[in-house]
ROTIZA-892603 format. One record per residue (C-alpha): residue number from 0; residue in one letter; chain; x, y, z. Coordinates in steps of 0.05 Angstrom, whole numbers, plus 5000, padded with zeros to 4 digits. Example, Ala and Ser with C-alpha at 12.3 -4.5 7.8 and 13.67 -1.06 7.14 Angstrom:
<lotis>
LOTI     i   aa   ch     px     py     pz
LOTI     0    A    A   5246   4910   5156
LOTI     1    S    A   5273   4979   5143
</lotis>
This chain:
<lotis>
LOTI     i   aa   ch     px     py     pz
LOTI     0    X    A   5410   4630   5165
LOTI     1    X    A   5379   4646   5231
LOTI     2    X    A   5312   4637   5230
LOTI     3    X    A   5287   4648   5303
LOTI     4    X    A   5224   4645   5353
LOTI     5    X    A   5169   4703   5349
LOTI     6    X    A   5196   4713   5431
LOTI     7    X    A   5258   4746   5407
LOTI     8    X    A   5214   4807   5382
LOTI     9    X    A   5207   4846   5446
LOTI    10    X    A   5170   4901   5416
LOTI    11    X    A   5111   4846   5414
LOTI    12    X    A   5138   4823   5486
LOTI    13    X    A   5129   4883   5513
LOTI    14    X    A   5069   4921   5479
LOTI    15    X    A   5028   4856   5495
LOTI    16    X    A   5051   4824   5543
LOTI    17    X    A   5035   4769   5516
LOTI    18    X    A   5101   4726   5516
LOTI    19    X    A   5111   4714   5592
LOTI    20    X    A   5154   4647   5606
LOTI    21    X    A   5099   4616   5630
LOTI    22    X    A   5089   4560   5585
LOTI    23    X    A   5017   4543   5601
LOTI    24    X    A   4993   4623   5592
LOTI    25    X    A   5037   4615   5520
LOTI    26    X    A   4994   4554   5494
LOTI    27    X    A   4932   4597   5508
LOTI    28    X    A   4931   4637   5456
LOTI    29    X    A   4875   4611   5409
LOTI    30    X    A   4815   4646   5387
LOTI    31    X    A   4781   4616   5436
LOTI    32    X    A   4829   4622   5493
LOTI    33    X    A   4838   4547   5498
LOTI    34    X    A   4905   4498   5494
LOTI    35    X    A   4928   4480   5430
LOTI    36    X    A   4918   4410   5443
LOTI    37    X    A   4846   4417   5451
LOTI    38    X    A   4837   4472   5400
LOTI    39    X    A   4867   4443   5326
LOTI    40    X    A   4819   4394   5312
LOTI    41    X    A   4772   4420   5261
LOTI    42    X    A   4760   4452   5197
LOTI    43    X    A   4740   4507   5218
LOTI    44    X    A   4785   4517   5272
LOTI    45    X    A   4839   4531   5221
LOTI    46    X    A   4792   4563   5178
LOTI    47    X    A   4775   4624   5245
LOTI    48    X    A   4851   4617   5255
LOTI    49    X    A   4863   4636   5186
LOTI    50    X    A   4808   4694   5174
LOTI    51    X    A   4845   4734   5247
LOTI    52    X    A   4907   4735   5200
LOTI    53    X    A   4879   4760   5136
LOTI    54    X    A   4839   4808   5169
LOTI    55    X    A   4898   4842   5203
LOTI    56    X    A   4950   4822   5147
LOTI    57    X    A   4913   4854   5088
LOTI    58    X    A   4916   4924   5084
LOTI    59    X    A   4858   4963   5087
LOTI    60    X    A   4855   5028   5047
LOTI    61    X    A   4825   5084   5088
LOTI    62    X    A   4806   5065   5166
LOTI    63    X    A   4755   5019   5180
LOTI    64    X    A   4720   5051   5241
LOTI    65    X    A   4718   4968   5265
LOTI    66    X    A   4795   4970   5248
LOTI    67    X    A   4837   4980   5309
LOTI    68    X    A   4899   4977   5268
LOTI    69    X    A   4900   5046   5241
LOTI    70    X    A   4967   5047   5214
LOTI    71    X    A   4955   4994   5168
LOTI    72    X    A   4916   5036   5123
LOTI    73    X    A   4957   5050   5066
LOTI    74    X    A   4912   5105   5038
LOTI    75    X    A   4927   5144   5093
LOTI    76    X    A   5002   5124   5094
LOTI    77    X    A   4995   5177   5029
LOTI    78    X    A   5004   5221   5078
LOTI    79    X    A   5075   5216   5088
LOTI    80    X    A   5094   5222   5014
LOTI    81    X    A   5089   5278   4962
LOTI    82    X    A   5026   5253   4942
LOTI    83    X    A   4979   5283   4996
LOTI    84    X    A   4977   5318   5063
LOTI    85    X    A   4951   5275   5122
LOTI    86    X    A   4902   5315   5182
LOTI    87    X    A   4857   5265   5219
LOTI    88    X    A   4831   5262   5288
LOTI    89    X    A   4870   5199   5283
LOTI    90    X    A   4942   5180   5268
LOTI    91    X    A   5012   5210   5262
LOTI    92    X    A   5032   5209   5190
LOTI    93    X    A   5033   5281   5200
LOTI    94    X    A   5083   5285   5235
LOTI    95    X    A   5131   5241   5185
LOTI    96    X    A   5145   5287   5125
LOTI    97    X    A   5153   5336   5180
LOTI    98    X    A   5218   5306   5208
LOTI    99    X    A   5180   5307   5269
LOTI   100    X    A   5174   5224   5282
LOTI   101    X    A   5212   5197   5335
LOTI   102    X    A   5223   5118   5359
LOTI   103    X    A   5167   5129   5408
LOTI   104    X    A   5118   5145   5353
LOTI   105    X    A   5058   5092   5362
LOTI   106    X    A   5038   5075   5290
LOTI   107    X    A   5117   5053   5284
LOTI   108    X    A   5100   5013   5344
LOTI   109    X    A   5032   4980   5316
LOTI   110    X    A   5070   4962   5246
LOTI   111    X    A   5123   4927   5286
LOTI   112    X    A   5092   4892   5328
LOTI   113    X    A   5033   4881   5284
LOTI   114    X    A   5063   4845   5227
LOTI   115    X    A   5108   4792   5282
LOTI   116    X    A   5045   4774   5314
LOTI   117    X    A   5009   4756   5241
LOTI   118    X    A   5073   4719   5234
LOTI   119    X    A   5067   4682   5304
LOTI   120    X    A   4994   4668   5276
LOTI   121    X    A   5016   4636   5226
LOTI   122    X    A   5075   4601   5251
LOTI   123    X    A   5028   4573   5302
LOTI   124    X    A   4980   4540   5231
LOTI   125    X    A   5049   4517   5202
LOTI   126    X    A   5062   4478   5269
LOTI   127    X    A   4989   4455   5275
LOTI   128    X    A   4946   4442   5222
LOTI   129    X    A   4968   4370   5211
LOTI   130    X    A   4932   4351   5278
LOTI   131    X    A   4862   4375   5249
LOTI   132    X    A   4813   4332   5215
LOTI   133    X    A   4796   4359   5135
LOTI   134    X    A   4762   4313   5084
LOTI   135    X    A   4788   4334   5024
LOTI   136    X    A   4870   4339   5035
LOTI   137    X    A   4892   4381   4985
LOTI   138    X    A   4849   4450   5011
LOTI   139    X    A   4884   4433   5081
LOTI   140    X    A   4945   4445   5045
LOTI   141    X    A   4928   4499   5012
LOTI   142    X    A   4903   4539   5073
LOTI   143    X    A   4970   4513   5102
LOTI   144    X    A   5004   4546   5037
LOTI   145    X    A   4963   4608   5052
LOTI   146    X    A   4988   4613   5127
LOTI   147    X    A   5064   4600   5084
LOTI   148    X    A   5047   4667   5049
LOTI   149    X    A   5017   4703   5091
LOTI   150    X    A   5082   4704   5144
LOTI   151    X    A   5122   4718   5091
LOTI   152    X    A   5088   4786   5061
LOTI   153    X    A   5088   4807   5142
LOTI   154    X    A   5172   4789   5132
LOTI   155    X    A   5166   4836   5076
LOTI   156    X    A   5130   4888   5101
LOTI   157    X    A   5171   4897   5152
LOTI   158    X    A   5238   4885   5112
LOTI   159    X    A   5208   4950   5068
LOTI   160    X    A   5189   4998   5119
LOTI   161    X    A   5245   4985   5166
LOTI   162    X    A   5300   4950   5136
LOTI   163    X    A   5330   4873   5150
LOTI   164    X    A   5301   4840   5220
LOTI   165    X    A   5301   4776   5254
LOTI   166    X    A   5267   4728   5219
LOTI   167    X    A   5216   4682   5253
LOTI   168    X    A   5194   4620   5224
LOTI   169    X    A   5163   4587   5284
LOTI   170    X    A   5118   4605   5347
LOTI   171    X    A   5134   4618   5424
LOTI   172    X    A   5183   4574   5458
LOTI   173    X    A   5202   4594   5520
LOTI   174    X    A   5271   4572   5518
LOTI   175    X    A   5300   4618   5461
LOTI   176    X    A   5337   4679   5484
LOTI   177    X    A   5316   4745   5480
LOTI   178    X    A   5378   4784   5452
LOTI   179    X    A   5376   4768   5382
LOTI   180    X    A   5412   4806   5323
LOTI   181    X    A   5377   4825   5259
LOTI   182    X    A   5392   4781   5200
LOTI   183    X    A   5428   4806   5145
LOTI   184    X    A   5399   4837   5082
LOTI   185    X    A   5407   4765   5034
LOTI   186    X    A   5386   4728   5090
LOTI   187    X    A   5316   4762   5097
LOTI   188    X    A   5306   4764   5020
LOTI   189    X    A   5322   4690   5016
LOTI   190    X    A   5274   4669   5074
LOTI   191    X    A   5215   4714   5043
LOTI   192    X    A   5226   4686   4967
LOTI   193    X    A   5238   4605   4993
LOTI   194    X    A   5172   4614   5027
LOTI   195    X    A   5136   4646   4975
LOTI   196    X    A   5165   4591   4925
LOTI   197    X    A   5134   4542   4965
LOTI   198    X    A   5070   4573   4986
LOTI   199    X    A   5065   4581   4897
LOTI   200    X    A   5074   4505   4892
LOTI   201    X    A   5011   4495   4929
LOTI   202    X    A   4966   4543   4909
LOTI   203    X    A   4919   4546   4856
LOTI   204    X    A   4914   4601   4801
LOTI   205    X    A   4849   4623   4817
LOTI   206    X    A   4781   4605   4870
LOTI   207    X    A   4712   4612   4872
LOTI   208    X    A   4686   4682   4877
LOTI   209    X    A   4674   4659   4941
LOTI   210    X    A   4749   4656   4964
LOTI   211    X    A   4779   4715   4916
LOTI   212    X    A   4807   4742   4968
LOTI   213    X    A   4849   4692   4989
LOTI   214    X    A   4927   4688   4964
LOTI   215    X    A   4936   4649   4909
LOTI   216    X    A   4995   4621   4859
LOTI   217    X    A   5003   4701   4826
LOTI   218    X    A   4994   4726   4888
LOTI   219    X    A   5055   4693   4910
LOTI   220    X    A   5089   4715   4850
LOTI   221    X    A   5064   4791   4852
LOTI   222    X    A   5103   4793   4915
LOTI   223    X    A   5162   4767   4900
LOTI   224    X    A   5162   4824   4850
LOTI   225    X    A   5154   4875   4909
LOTI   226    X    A   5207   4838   4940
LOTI   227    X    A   5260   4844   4887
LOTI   228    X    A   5248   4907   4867
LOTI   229    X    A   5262   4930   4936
LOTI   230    X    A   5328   4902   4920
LOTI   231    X    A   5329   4927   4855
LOTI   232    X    A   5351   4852   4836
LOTI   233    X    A   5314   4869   4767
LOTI   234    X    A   5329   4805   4731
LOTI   235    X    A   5283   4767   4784
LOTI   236    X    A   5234   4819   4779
LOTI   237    X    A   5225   4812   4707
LOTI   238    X    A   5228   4725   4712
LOTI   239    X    A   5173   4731   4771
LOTI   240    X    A   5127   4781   4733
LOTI   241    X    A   5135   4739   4664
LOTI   242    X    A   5108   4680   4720
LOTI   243    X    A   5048   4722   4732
LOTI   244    X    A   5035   4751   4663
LOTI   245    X    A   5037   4668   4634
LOTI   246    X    A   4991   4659   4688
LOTI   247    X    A   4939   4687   4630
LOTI   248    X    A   4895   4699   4694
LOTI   249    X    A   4895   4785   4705
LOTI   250    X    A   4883   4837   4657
LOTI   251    X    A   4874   4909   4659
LOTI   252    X    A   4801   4932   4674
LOTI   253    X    A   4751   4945   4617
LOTI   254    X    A   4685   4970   4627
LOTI   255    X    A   4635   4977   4572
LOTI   256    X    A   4582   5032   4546
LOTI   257    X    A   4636   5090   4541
LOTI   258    X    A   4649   5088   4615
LOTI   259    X    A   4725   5104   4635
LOTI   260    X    A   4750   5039   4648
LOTI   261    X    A   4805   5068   4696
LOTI   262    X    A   4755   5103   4739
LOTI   263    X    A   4711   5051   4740
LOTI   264    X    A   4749   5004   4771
LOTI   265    X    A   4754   5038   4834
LOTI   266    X    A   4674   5036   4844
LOTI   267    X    A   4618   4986   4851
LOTI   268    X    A   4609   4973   4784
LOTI   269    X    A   4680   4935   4787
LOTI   270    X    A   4674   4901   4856
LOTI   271    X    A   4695   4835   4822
LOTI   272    X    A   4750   4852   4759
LOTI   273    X    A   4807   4814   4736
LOTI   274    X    A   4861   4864   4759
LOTI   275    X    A   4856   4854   4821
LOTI   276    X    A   4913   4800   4847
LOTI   277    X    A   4910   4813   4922
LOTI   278    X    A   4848   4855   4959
LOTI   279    X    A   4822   4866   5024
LOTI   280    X    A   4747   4846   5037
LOTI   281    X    A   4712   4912   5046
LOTI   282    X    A   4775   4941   5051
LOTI   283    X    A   4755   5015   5036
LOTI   284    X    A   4680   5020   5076
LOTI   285    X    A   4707   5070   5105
LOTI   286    X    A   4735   5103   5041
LOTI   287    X    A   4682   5157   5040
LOTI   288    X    A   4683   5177   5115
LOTI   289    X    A   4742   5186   5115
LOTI   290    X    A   4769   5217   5044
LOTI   291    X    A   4697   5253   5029
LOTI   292    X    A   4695   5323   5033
LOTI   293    X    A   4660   5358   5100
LOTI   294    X    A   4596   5377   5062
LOTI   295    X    A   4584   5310   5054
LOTI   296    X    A   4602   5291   5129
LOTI   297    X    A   4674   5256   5101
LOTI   298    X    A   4734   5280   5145
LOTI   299    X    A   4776   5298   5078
LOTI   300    X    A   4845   5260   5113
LOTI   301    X    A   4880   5269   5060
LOTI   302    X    A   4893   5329   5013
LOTI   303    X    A   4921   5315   4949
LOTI   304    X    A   4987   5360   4936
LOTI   305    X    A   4999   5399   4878
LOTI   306    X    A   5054   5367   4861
LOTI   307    X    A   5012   5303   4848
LOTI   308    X    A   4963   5344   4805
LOTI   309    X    A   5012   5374   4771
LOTI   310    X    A   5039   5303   4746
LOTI   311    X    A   4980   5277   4704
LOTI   312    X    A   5004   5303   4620
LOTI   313    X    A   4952   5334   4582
LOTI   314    X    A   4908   5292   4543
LOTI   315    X    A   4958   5301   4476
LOTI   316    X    A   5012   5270   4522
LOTI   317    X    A   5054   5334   4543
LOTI   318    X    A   5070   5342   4613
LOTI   319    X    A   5056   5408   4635
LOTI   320    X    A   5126   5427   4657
LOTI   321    X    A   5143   5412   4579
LOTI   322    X    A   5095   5463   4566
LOTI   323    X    A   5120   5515   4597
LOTI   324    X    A   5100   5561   4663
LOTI   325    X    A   5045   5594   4634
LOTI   326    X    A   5009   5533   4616
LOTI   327    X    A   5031   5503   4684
LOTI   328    X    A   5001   5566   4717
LOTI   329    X    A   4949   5561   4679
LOTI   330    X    A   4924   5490   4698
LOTI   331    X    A   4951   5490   4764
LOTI   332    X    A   4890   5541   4770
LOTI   333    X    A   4843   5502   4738
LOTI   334    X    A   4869   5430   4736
LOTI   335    X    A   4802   5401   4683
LOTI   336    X    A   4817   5463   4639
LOTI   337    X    A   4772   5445   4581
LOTI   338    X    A   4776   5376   4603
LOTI   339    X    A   4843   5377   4563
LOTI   340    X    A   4875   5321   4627
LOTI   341    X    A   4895   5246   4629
LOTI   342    X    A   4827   5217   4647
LOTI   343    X    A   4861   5193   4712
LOTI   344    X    A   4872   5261   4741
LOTI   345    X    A   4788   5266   4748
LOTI   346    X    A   4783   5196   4767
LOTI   347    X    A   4829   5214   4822
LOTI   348    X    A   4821   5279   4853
LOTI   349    X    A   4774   5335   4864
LOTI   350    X    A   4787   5405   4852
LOTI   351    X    A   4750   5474   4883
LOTI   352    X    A   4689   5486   4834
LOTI   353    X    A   4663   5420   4821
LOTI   354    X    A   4602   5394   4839
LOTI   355    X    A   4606   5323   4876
LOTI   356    X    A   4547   5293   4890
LOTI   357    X    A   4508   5351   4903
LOTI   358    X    A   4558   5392   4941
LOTI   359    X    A   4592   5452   4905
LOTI   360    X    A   4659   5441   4926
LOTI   361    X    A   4687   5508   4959
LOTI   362    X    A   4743   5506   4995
LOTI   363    X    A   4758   5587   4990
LOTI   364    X    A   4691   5630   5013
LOTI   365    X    A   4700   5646   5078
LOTI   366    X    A   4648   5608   5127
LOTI   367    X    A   4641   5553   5074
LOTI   368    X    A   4635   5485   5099
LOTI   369    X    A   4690   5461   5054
LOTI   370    X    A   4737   5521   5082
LOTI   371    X    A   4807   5503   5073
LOTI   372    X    A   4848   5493   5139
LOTI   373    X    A   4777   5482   5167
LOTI   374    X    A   4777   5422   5217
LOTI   375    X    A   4767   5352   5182
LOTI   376    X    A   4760   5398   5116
LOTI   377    X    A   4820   5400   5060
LOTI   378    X    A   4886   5433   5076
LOTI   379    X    A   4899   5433   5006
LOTI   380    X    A   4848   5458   4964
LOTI   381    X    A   4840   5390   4933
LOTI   382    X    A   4801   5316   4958
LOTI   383    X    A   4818   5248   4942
LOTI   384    X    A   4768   5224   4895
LOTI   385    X    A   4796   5149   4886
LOTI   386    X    A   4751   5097   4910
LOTI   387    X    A   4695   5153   4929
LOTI   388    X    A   4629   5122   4910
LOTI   389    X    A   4579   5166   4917
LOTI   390    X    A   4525   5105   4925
LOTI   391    X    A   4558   5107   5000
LOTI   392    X    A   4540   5171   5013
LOTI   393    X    A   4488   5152   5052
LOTI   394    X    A   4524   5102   5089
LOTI   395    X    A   4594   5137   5090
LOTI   396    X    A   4628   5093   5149
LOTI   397    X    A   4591   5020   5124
LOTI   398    X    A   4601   5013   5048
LOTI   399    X    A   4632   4945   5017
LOTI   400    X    A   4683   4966   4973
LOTI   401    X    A   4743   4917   4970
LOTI   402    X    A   4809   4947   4967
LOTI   403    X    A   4863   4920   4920
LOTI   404    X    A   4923   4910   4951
LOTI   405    X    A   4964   4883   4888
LOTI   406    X    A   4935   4896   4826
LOTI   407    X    A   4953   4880   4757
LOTI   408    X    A   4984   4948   4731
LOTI   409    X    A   5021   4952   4780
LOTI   410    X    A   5063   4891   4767
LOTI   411    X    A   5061   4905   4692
LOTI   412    X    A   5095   4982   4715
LOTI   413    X    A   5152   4941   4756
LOTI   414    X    A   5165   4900   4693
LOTI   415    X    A   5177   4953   4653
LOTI   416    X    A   5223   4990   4702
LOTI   417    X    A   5259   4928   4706
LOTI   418    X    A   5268   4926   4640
LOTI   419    X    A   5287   4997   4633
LOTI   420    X    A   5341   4993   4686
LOTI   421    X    A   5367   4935   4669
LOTI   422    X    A   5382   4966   4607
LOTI   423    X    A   5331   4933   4549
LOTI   424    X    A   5293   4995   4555
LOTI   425    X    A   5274   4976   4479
LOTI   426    X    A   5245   4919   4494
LOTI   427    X    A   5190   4919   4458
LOTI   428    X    A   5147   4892   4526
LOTI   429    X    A   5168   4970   4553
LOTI   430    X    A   5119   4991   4506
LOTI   431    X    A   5064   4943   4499
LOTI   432    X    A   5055   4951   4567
LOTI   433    X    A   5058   5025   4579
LOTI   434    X    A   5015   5035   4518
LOTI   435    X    A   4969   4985   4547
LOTI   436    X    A   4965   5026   4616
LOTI   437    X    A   4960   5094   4591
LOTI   438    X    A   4903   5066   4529
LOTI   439    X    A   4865   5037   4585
LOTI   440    X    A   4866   5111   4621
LOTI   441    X    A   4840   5139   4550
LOTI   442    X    A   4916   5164   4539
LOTI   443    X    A   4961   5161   4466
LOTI   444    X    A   5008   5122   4457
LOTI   445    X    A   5083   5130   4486
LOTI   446    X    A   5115   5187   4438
LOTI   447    X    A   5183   5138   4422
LOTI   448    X    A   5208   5209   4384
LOTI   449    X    A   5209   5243   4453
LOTI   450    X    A   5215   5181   4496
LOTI   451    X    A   5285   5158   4461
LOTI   452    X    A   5335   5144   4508
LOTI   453    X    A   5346   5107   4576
LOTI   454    X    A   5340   5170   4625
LOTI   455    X    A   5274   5191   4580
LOTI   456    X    A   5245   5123   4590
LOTI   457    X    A   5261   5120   4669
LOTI   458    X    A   5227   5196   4665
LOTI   459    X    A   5166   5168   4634
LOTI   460    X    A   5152   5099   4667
LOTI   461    X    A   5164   5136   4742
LOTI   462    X    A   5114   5190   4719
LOTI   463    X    A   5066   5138   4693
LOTI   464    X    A   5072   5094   4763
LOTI   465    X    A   5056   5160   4802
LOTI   466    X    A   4998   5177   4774
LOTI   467    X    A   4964   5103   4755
LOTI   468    X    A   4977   5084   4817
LOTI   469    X    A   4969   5143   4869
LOTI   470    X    A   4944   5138   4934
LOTI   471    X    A   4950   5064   4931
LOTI   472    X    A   5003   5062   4981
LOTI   473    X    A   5060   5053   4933
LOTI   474    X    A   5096   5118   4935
LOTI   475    X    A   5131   5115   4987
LOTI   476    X    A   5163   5048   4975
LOTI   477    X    A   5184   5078   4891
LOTI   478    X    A   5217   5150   4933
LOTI   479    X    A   5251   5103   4973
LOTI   480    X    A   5269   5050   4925
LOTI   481    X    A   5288   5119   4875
LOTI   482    X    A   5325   5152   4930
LOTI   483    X    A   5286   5214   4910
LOTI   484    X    A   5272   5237   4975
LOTI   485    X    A   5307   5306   4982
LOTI   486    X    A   5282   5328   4910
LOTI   487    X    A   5198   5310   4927
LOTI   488    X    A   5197   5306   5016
LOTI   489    X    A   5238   5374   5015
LOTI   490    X    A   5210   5447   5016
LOTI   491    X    A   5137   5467   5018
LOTI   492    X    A   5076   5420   5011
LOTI   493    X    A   5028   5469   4964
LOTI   494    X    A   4961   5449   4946
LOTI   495    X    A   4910   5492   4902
LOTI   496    X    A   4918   5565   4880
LOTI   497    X    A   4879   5610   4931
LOTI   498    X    A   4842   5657   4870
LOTI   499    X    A   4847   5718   4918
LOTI   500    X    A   4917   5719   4924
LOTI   501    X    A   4931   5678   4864
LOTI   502    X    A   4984   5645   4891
LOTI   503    X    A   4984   5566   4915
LOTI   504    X    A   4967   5549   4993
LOTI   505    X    A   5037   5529   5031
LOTI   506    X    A   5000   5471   5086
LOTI   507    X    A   5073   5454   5109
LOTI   508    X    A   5143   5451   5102
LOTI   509    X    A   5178   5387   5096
LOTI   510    X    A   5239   5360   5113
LOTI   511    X    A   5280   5293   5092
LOTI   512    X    A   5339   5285   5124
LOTI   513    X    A   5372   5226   5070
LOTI   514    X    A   5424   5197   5111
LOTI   515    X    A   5364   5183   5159
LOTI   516    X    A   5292   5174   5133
LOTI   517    X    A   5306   5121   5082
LOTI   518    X    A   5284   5071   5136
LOTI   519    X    A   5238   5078   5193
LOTI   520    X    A   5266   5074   5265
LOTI   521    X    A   5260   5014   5301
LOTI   522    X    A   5208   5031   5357
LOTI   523    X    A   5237   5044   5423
LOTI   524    X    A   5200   4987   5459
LOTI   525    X    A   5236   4944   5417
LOTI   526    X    A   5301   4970   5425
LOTI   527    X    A   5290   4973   5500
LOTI   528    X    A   5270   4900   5499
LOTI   529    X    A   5325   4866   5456
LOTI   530    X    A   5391   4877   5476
LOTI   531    X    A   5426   4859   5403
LOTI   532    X    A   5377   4903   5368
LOTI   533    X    A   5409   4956   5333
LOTI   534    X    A   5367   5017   5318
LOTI   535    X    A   5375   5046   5243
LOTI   536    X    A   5425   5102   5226
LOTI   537    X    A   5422   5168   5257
LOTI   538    X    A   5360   5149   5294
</lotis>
């Protein structure tokens, strides 16, 4: 396998200049700008070295205004799916489900580059942390483990969004050439699970509340279930998630005092749960600033489509498609018609009419401050509601919500679609777990009389994975996985029906070209920079 230097990635080269051959400007590149002989000698040395790569490695939800890595945010990365519609005074998801992106785009750029310097980071702990004085020996290996896992989920993010690359297990040398070929496909997934395999050894089950955050042994396993499922390898998916389940460490969320336990967990009053498996810190401070609508000073970034609405069954379990088009009409105009929705469509999104806060929501009366199409107002009709606490509306841009990264229903959801496409879609496990998912939500059980085949199941658990988990950031890695993309990227986004004309708002029209926008180009900087790079197809 060819496992080479973080030099060989010229997109970093160049964007940062920060890989000169000058060998004595390469060894200063500490936090403290000092030579690595001087700098790994304490605790906390490693500790600071440590926090620079969780902090940029862990994905926010919506932008930090602190954050200067805007294209991390995977809230916003909505945006480019059928889940929402993206407008910001920041960012170019926009212009994805357009067919509008190009190699020059800069968020393409800042994921690239991003993700190899967290891995230089890290390499750079690997290659160090011996030197530095810790008292008790088995934390030093542990944040050592964590450094281990931490360069491998940047391997994977990048092996998701833009196919197989070089791999880098070490730091600068100035020696290694700079026209380097991506590895190959089994090379990359080998690299990411070995690492993760050891980094699992290490690591504990759980910390402190003190060190949640940090990645621990399920961690490690939760992302080896991302990984295979990319590959669609589902038999290591389903060993990897029976890992994390014997872990007996997660659970779903359940609140208490008839509160809905799904939409509580997205709010203060679960800051600390047990479904969380990997968060970021304060991830989603900015949640409200940026998802809120304009009435309450939010900048509303992303709408919510109506094909996302439209997903979420009726409380008796029918999907409103099943019902028919008058029924569809009918709640596609009023979405909470007698409150007759999966409890997760409220906890998620909200609709023209409601009151929020103390805002009448009113995206239709001319001059309103909510006006549809307004600027940093809804182009839809419709807000995102997840993770919108309205304790922060006073402090919109400075709350302290975490946001979960990994979280326990998700992994449960890949299980079951392994299982299902594998073939044991009557395992019982399929439906312990989607019962257990949909219960949680305050929704019946799985009808097995409708729900009796393969291609029924496969219907139900990718509904059920939209809608639990939506505007997490994990749609676009199931349309891509699904190869859905020219039946939901295709045709006009719609959001809410205008009750003038009675007829839905068209924002947009999308196009998906699928011999194309699978993968992500590599960024022209990159391709500029290393001569063996080859760019994606028809890029």
């Amino acid at each position: 396998m060819k496992k080479v230097a973080i030099n060989i990635v010229s997109a970093f080269l160049i964007a940062t200049v920060l890989f000169s051959c000058n060998k004595s400007f390469l060894e200063r590149d500490s936090p403290t700008a000092t030579t690595d002989a001087k700098w790994w000698r304490l605790e906390s040395d490693l500790y600071n070295y440590l926090e620079v790569i969780y902090n940029n490695q862990i994905s926010p939800g919506a932008l930090i205004t602190s954050s200067s890595y805007q294209a991390n945010c995977r809230m916003h990365m909505s945006g480019t799916t059928d889940e929402s519609v993206f407008r910001a005074n920041f960012g170019s998801w926009n212009s994805f489900p357009l067919g509008a992106v190009t190699a020059t785009d800069g968020y393409l750029a800042d994921l690239y580059r991003q993700n190899y310097k967290d891995i230089r980071n890290a390499s750079r702990i690997l290659e160090n942390y011996s030197k530095i004085y810790m008292e008790n020996p088995v934390v030093k290996e542990q944040r050592a483990a964590e450094a281990r896992a931490l360069r491998a989920r940047a391997h994977l993010t990048l092996f998701q969004l833009f196919g197989p690359m070089p791999i880098v297990d070490s730091s600068i040398s100035p020696a290694d050439p700079q026209a380097i070929p991506r590895n190959s496909q089994e090379e990359v997934v080998t690299f990411i699970s070995t690492e993760l395999d050891k980094a699992a050894e290490i690591l504990p089950a759980t910390y402190p509340t003190s060190d949640a955050y940090r990645i621990t042994k399920g961690a490690c396993y939760a992302m080896q279930v991302q990984l295979y499922l990319t590959i669609k390898n589902y038999e290591q998916v389903i060993a990897y998630a029976r890992k994390l389940i014997d872990l007996k460490v997660y659970d779903l969320h359940y609140a208490s005092g008839g509160v809905n336990s799904y939409a509580q967990l997205f709010s203060y009053d679960a800051l600390e749960n047990k479904e969380r498996i990997l968060f970021r810190r304060t991830g989603n401070s900015g949640a409200f600033f940026r998802l809120a609508p304009k009435s309450l000073s939010g900048q509303a970034a992303n709408g919510p489509t109506a094909a996302m609405v439209n997903s979420y069954e009726t409380l008796q379990g029918k999907t409103l498609q099943e019902l028919g088009d008058d029924s569809l009409q009918l709640y596609w105009k009023n979405p909470l018609y007698k409150n007759n929705r999966d409890p997760r469509l409220a906890a998620s999104v909200l609709f023209p009419g409601q009151t929020f806060v103390n805002r009448l929501l009113d995206p239709f009366t001319a001059g309103s401050v909510d006006q549809i199409g307004a600027a940093q107002s809804t182009q839809t009709g419709f807000w995102v509601k997840k993770y919108l606490d309205a304790r922060d509306v006073s402090r919109n841009n400075s709350g302290t919500l975490n946001f979960m990264v990994i979280r326990y229903a998700e992994i449960l959801l890949s299980y079951v679609e392994a299982l299902v496409e594998s073939g044991q879609w009557q395992h019982a496990d399929v439906l312990i777990y989607l019962n257990k998912i949909r219960n949680r939500a305050g929704m019946p059980n799985v009808d097995v009389n409708v729900y009796n085949t393969q291609e029924k199941m496969r219907t139900l658990y990718r509904r059920e994975r939209k809608v639990e988990l939506a505007f997490e950031g994990t749609r676009l890695f199931d349309i891509r996985r699904w190869r859905i993309g020219d039946e939901v990227l295709t045709g006009p986004a719609q959001g809410a029906i205008n009750p003038t004309t009675g007829k839905p708002v068209i924002v947009e029209t999308r196009v998906f070209n699928a011999a194309r926008d699978y993968l992500w180009p590599i960024p022209l900087t990159e391709i500029n920079g290393n001569t063996a790079m080859k760019q994606n197809p028809n890029w």
